[in-house]
C-alpha positions as CSV (number, residue, x, y, z in Angstrom):
1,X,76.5,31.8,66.4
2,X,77.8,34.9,68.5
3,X,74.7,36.4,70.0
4,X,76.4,40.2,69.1
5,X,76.0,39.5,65.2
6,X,72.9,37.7,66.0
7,X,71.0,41.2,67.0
8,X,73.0,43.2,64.5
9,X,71.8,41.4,61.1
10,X,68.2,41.9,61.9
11,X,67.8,45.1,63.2
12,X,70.4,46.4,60.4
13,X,67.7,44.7,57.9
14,X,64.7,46.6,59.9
15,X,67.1,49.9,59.9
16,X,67.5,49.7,55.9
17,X,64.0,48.9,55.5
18,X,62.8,51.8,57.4
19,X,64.7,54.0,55.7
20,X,63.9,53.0,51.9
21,X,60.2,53.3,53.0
22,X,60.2,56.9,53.0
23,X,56.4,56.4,51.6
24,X,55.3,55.1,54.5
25,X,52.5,56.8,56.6
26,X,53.9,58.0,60.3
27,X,51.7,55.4,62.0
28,X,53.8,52.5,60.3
29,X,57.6,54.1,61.4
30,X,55.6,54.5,65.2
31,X,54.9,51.0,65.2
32,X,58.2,50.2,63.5
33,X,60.2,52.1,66.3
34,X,58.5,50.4,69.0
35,X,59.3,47.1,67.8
36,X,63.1,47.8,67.8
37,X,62.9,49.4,71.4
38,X,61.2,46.0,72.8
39,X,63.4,43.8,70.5
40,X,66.3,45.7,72.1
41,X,65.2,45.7,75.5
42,X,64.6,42.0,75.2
43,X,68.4,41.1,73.5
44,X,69.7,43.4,77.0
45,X,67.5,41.5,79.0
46,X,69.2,37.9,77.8
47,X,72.8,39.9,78.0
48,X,72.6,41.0,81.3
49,X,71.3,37.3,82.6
50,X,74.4,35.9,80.5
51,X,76.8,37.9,82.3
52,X,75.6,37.7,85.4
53,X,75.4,33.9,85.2
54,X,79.6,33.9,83.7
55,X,80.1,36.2,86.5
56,X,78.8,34.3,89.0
57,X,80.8,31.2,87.4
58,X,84.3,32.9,87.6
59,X,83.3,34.8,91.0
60,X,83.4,38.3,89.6
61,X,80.3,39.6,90.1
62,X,79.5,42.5,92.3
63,X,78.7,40.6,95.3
64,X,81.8,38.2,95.3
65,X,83.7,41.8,95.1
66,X,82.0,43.6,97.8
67,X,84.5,43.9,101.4
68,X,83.0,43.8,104.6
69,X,84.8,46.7,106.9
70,X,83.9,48.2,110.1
71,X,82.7,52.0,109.3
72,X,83.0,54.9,111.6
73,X,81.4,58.4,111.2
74,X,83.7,61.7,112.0
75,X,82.7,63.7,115.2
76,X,84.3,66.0,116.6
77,X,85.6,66.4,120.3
78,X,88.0,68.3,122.4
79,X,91.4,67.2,122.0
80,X,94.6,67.5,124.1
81,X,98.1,66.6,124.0
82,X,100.4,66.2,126.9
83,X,103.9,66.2,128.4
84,X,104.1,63.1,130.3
85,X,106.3,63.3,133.0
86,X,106.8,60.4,136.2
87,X,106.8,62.8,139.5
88,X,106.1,62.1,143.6
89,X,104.1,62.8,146.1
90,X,106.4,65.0,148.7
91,X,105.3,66.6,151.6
92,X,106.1,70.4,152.0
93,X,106.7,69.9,155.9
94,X,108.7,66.6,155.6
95,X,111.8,66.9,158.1
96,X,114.2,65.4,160.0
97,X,114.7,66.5,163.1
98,X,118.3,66.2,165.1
99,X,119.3,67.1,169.2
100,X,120.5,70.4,169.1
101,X,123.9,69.7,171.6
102,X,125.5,66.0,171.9
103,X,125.0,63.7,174.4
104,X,123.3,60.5,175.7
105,X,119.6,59.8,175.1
106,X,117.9,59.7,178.0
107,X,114.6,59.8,177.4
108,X,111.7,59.2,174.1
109,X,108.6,60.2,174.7
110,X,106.8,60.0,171.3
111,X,106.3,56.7,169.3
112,X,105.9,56.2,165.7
113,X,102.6,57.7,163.9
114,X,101.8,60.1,166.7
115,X,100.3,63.0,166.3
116,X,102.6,66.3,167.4
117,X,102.5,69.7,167.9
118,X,105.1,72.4,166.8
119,X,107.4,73.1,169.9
120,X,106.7,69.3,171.7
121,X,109.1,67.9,173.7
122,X,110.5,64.2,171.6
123,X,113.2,63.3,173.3
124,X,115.5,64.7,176.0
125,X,119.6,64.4,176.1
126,X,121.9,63.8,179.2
127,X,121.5,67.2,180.8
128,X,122.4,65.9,184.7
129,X,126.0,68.3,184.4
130,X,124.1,71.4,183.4
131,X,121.4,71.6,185.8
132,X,124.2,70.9,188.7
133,X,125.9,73.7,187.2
134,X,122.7,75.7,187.1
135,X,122.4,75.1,190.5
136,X,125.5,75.9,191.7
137,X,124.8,79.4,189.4
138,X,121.7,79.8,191.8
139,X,123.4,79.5,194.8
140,X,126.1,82.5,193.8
141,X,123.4,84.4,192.2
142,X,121.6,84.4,195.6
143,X,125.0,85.8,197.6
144,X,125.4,88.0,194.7
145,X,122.0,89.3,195.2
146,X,122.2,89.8,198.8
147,X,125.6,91.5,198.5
148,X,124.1,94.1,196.0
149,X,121.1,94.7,198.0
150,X,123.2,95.7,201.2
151,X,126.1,97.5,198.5
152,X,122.9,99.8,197.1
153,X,121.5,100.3,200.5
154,X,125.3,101.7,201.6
155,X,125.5,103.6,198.7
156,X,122.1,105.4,198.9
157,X,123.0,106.4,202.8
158,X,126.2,107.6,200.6
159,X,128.1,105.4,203.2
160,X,130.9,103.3,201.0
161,X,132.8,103.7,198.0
162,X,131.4,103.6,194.5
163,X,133.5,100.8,193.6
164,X,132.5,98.4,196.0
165,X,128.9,99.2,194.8
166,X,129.7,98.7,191.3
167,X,131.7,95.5,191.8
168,X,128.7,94.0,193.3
169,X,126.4,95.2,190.9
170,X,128.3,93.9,187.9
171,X,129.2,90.5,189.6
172,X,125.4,90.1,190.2
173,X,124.8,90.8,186.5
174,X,127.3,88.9,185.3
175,X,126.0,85.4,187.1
176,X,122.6,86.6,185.7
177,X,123.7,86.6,182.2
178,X,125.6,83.0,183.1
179,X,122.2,81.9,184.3
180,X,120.3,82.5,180.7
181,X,123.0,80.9,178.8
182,X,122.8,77.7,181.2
183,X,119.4,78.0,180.5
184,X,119.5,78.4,177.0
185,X,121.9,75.7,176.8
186,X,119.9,73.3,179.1
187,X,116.6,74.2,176.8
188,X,118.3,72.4,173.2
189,X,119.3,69.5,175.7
190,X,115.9,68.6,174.4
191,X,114.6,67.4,171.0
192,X,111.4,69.4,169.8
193,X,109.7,68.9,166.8
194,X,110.0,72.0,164.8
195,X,106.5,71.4,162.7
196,X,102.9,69.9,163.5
197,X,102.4,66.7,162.2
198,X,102.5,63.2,162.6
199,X,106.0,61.4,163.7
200,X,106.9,59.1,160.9
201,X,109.5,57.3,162.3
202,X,111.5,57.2,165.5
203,X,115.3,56.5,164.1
204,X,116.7,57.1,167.8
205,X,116.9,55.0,170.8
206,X,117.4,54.9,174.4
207,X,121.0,55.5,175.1
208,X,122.3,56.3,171.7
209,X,124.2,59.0,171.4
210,X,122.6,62.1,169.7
211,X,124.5,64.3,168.0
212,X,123.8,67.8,166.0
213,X,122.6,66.9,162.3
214,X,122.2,63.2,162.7
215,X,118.4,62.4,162.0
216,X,116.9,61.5,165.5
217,X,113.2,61.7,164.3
218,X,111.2,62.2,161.4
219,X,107.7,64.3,161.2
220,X,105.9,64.8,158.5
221,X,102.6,66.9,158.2
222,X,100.2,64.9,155.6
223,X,97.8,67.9,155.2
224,X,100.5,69.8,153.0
225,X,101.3,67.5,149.9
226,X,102.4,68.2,146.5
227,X,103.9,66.3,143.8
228,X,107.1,67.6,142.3
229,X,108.5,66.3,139.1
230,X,111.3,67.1,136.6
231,X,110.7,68.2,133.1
232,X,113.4,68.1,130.6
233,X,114.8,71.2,128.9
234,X,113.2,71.0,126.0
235,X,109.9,71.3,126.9
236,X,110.8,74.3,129.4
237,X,109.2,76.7,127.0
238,X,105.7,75.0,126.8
239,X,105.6,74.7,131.3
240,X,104.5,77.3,133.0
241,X,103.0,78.7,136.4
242,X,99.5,78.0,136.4
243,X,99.0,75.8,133.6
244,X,96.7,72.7,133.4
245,X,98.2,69.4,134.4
246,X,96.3,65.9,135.3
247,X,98.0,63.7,137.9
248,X,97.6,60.0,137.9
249,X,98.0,58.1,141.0
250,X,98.0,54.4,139.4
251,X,98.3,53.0,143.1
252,X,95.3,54.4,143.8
253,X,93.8,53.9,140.6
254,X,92.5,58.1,140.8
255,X,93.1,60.9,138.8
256,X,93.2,64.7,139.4
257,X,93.0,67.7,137.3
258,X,94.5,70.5,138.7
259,X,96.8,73.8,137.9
260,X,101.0,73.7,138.2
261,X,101.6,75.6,141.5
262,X,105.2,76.7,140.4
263,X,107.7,75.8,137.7
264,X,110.9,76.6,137.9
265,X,112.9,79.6,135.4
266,X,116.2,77.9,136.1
267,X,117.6,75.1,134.3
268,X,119.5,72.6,136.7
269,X,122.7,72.5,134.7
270,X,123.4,68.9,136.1
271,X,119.9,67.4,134.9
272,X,119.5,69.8,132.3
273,X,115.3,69.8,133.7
274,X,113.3,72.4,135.6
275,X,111.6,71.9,138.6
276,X,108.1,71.4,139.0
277,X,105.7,71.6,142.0
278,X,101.7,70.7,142.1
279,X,100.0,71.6,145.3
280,X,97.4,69.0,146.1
281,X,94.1,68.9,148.9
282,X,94.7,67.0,151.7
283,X,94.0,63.4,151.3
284,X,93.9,60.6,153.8
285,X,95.3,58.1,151.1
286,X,98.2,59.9,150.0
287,X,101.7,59.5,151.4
288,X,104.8,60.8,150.6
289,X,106.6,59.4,148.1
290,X,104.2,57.7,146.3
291,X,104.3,57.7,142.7
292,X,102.4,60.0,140.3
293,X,102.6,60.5,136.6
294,X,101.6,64.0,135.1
295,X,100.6,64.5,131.4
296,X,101.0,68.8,131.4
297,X,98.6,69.9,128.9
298,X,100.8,71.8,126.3
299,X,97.9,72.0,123.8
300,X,94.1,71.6,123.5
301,X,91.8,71.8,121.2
302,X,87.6,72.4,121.8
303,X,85.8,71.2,118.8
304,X,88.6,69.2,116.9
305,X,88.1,66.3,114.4
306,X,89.9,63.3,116.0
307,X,90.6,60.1,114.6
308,X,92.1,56.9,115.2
309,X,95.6,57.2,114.5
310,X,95.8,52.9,113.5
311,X,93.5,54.2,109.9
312,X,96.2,56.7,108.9
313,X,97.9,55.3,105.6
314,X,100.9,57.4,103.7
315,X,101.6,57.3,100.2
316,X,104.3,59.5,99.1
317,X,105.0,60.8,102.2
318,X,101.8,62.6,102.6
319,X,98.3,61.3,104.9
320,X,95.2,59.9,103.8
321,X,92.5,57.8,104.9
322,X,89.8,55.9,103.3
323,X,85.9,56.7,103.5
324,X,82.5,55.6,102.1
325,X,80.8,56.9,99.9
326,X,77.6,56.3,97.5
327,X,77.9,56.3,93.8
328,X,75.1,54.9,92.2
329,X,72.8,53.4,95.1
330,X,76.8,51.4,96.2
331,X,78.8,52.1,99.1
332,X,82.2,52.4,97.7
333,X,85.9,52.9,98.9
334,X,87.7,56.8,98.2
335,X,91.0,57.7,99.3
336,X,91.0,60.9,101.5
337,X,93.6,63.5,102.2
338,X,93.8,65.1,104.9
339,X,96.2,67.2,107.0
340,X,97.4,66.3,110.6
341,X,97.8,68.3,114.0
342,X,99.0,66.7,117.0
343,X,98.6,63.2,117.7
344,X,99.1,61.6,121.3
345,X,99.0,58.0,121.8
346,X,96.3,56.5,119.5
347,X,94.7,59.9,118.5
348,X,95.5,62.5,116.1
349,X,94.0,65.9,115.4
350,X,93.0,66.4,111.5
351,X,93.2,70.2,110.4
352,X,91.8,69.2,106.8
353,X,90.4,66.9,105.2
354,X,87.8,65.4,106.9
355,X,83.9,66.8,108.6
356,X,81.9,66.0,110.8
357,X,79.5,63.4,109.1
358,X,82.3,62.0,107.1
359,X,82.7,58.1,107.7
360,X,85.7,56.6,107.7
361,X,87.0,52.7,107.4
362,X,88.3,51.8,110.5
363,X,88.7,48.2,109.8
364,X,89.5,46.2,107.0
365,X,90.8,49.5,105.2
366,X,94.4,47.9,104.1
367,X,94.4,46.9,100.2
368,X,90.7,49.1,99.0
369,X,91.4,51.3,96.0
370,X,89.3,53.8,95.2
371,X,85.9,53.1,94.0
372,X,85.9,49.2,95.6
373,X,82.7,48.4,96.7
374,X,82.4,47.9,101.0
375,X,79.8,46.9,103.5
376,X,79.6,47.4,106.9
């Protein structure tokens, strides 16, 4: 016999009953009520252990429903997004340094990774013709000289014509002029190094012939580094003089947070980038050309509400994420709208949406519908 008609005929009988004995003193419809509420209580009791037992026979109770998931609650942090951008470490005095005149090498006096000063002597070229002519120079100079002394001493005793006075004045001037150019020229017979620093390589050698704007040298001066980088046109706008930038050296495993030292206003029309330049302290483990990757911070937020960007779901076109929540003493699934900001890599900035406190379902979140009970 079905147990729902089994509970109905009885207490339909009681029902009628009660109500055709309106005579009845109030004591007997107390005592009447109170025997339908325990005879009810009882029949609910017996349904409950029923279904429970079906349920737990087909695997549809509440427990066999319940999804384990991994739960996260909502904090909020600062958040910034970046330009990356692959640059170099350059050295501001980096130069190659040439002879000044041609000729044979005849001499190196520096060797590779020592120290100079600005103005030192690295090399000298063939200069044997121009100190012979610089001699022979000295030797006129010096009958030029004495022929002007004894020239002035006439013309002061106003013995002598004027023209044999000036004739030996201007020949004596003359050879002295001939003598600073020898010099001058006999000076860039020599190789100096034009910065202080450290000689990074010696490309020269012994007997080669030097000539003007081939790279003899190179001298670099390690305590003046930056890293330069090109940024593409379109993000021209958002760099600027000054602004925030963190530089990754992944050889050395080491980052540094720092300010853009200059960014270029022009546009290299071949590249179609801007030029930019990030001064950095001196650094015994930096060398030129090492790589560097810069992330320019284009945006940043202080107290945002950041999220994994892996639980972000769509549904037509539009964000959401699920959360847990409490209804009735169970921890159940509920879809979540939200609005996004910026994302970069696996974060993203929510605008709306979501508060601190909120928890969201970081794992195990594909397939829950709202209201599907969840553990964590």
């Amino acid at each position: 016999m079905n147990t729902k008609y089994f509970f109905l005929l009885p207490l339909t009988t009681i029902i009628m009953a009660s109500c055709g004995g309106t005579k009845d003193s109030k004591a007997a419809k107390e005592k009447e009520l109170q025997q339908l509420k325990a005879e009810k209580a009882k029949y609910l009791e017996e349904t409950n252990k029923k279904i429970a037992a079906l349920e737990t026979e087909l695997g549809t109770s509440d427990s066999a429903r319940v999804k384990d998931v991994v739960i996260t609650p909502v904090e909020t942090s600062s958040f910034e997004h970046y330009i990356d951008v692959q640059g170099s470490v350059d050295a501001r005095e980096n130069v190659n340094v040439s002879a000044r005149v041609p000729g044979v090498i005849t001499a190196i006096n520096v060797r590779e990774g020592q120290s100079v000063s600005k103005g030192q002597v690295l090399a000298q070229v063939d200069d044997q013709v121009l100190r012979a002519n610089i001699a022979e120079i000295h030797t006129q100079l010096d009958l030029a000289n004495t022929l002007f002394q004894k020239q002035q001493n006439l013309w002061n005793q106003k013995i002598g014509s004027e023209l044999q006075y000036l004739n030996a004045k201007t020949n004596k001037e003359a050879l002295e002029r001939k003598l600073t150019t020898m010099q001058d020229q006999l000076a860039q017979t020599r190789i100096i190094s034009p910065i202080s620093g450290t000689v990074d390589a010696v490309i020269a050698k012994l007997g080669d012939n030097a000539s003007p704007g081939l790279p003899a040298f190179r001298v670099v001066n390690a305590s003046n580094l930056k890293v330069t980088a090109n940024v593409a046109e379109a993000y021209a706008p958002l760099v600027k003089t000054g602004g925030p930038v963190i530089i990754n050296f992944p050889d050395l495993k080491r980052e540094v947070r720092t300010n853009i030292g200059f960014a270029s206003r022009t546009i290299d029309p071949l590249s179609r980038t801007i030029n930019v330049e990030v001064p950095l302290k001196p650094a015994t483990d930096l060398r030129p050309n090492m790589a560097a990757q810069l992330r320019i911070i284009d945006y940043s937020a202080a107290n945002a509400i950041v999220i994994p960007v892996g639980v972000i779901q769509y549904s037509a076109g539009k964000p959401y994420v699920i959360v847990a929540a409490t209804q009735g003493g169970k921890t159940v699934a509920q879809r979540r709208n939200i609005e996004l900001g910026r994302t970069y890599n696996d974060k993203a900035e929510v605008k709306a949406g979501l508060q601190q406190g909120d928890k969201i379902v970081t794992t195990g979140f594909q397939g829950l519908n709202d209201n599907d009970l969840i553990k964590s």
